[in-house]
C-alpha positions as YAML, in Angstrom:
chain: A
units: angstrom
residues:
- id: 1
  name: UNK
  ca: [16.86, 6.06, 8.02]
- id: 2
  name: UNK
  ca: [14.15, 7.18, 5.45]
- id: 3
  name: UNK
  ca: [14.12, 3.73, 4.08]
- id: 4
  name: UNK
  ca: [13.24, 2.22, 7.51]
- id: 5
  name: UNK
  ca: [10.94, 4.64, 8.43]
- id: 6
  name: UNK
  ca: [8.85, 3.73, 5.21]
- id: 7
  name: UNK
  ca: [8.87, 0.08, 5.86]
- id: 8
  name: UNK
  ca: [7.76, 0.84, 9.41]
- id: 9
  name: UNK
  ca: [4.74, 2.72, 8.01]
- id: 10
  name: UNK
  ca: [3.64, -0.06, 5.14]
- id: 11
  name: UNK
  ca: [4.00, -2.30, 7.87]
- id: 12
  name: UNK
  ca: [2.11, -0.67, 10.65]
- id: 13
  name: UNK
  ca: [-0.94, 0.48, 8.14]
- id: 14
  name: UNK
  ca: [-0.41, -3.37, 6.29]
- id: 15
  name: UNK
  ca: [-2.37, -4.12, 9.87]
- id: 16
  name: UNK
  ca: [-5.20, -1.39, 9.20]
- id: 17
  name: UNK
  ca: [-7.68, -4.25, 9.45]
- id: 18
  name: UNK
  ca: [-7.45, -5.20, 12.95]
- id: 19
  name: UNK
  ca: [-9.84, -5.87, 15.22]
- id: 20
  name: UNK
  ca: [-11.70, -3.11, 16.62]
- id: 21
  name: UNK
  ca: [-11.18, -0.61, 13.60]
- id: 22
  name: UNK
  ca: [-13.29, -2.43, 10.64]
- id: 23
  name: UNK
  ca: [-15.15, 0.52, 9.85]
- id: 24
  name: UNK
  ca: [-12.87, 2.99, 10.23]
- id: 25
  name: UNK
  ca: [-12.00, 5.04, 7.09]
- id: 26
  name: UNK
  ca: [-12.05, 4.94, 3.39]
- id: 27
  name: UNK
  ca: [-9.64, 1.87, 2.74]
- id: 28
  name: UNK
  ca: [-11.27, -0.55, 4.89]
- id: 29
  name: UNK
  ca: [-15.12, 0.25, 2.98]
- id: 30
  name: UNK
  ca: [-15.88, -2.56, -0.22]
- id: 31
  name: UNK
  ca: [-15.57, -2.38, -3.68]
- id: 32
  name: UNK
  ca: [-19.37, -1.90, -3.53]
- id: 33
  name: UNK
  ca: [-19.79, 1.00, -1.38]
- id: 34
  name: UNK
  ca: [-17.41, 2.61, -4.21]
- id: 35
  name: UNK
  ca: [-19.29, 1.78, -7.13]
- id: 36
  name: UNK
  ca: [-22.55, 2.75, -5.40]
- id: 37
  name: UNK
  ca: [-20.55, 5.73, -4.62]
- id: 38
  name: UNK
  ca: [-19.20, 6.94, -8.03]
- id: 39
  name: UNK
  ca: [-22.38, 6.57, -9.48]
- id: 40
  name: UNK
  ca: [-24.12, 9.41, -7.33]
- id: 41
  name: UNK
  ca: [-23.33, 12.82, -8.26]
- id: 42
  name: UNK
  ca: [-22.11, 13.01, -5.03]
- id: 43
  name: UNK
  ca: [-18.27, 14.75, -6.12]
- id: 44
  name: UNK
  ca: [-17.39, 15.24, -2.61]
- id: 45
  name: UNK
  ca: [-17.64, 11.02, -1.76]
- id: 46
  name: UNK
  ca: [-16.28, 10.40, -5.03]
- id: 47
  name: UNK
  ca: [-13.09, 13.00, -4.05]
- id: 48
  name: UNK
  ca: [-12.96, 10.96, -0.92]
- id: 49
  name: UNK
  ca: [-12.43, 7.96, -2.60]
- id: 50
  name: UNK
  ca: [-9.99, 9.28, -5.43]
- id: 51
  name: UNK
  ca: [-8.17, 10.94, -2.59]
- id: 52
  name: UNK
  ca: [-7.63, 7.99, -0.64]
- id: 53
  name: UNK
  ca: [-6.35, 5.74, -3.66]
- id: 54
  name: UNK
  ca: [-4.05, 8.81, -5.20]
- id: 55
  name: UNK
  ca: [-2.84, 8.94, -1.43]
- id: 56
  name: UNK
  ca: [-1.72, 5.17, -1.94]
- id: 57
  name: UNK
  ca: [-0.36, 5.20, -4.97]
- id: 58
  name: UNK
  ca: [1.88, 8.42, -4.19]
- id: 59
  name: UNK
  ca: [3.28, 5.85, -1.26]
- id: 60
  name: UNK
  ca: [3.67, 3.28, -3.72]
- id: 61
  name: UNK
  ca: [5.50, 4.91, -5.80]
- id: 62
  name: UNK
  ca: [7.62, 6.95, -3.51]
- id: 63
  name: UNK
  ca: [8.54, 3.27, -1.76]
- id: 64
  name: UNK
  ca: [9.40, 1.47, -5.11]
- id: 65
  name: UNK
  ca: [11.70, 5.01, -5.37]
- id: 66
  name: UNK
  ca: [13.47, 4.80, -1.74]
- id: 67
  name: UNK
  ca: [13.98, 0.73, -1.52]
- id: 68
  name: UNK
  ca: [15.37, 0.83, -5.34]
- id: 69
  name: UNK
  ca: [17.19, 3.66, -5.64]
- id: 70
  name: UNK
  ca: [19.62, 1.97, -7.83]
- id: 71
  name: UNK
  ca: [16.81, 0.31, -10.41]
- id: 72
  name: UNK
  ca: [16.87, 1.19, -14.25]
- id: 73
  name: UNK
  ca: [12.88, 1.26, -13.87]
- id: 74
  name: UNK
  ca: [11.09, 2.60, -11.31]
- id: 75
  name: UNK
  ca: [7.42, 1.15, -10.72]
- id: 76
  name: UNK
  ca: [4.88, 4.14, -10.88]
- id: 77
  name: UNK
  ca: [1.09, 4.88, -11.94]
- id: 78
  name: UNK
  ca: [0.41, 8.46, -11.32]
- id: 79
  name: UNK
  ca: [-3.29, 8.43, -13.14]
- id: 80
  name: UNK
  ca: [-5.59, 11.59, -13.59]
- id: 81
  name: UNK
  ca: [-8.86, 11.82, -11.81]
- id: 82
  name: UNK
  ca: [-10.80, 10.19, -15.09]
- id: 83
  name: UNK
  ca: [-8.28, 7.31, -15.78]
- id: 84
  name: UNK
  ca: [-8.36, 7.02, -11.52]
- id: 85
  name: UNK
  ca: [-11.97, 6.65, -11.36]
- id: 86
  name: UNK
  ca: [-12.36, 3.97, -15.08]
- id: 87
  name: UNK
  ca: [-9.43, 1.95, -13.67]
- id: 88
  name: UNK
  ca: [-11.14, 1.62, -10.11]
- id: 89
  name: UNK
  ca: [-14.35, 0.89, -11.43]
- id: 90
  name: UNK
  ca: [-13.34, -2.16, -13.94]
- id: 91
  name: UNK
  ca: [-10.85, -3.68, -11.23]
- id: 92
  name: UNK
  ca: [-14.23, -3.25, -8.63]
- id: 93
  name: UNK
  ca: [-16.57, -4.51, -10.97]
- id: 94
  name: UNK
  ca: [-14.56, -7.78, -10.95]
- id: 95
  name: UNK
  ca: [-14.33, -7.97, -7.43]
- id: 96
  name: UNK
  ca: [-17.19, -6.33, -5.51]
- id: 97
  name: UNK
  ca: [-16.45, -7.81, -2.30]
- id: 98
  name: UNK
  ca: [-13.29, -7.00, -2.02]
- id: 99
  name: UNK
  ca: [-11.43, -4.35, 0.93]
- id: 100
  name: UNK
  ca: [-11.22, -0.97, -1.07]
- id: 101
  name: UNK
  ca: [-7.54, -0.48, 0.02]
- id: 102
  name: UNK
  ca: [-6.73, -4.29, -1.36]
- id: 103
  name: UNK
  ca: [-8.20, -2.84, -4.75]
- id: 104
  name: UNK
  ca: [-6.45, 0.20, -4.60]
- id: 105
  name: UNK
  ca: [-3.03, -1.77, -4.06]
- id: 106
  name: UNK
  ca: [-3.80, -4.14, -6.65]
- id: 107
  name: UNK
  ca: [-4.69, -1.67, -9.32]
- id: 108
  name: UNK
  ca: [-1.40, -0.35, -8.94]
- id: 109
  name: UNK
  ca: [0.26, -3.39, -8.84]
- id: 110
  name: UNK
  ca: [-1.33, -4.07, -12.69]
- id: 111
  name: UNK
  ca: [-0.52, -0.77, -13.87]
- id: 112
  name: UNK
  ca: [2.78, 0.40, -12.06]
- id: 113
  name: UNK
  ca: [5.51, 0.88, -15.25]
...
């Protein structure tokens, strides 16, 4: 039941981008907003941020988990708040366009072990 209940939710928030809620929330921002972001000594938008992607990854990671129970590696990346922010900034630097939320997924795609 657990395992269907998480595929219902990466499903359901896979469609986050839908018409009608483009601006809503943290995910759906740029890689631009983020980097203009982390550079202000703003902590409190920069917690928002690093909230939102440790948010994702703990799904991640609790997903790879639940669907592979059985594996002989699990796929995690659990960063602290300094490796969080470098890791965020290089893959946004690349890609400044780019949905914050696609970022965040992809960063843990190239550094889940």
């Amino acid at each position: 039941m657990n395992k269907i209940f998480l595929i219902l939710v990466l499903i359901a928030s896979s469609y986050g981008q839908a018409k009608g809620i483009e601006r809503m929330g943290v995910g759906t921002s740029n890689c631009s907003l983020f980097l203009d972001k982390s550079e202000s000594i703003d902590a409190l938008t920069m917690t928002v941020f690093g909230s939102y992607a440790q948010g994702a990854f703990a799904t991640m990671n609790t997903v790879s988990r639940q669907l592979f129970p059985d594996a002989k590696i699990i796929l995690t990346f659990s960063p602290d708040t300094a490796v969080l922010r470098r890791v965020l900034r290089k893959h946004c630097d690349d890609n400044l366009t780019q949905n914050f939320h696609d970022a965040v997924l992809e960063v843990w795609i190239g550094n889940a072990k």
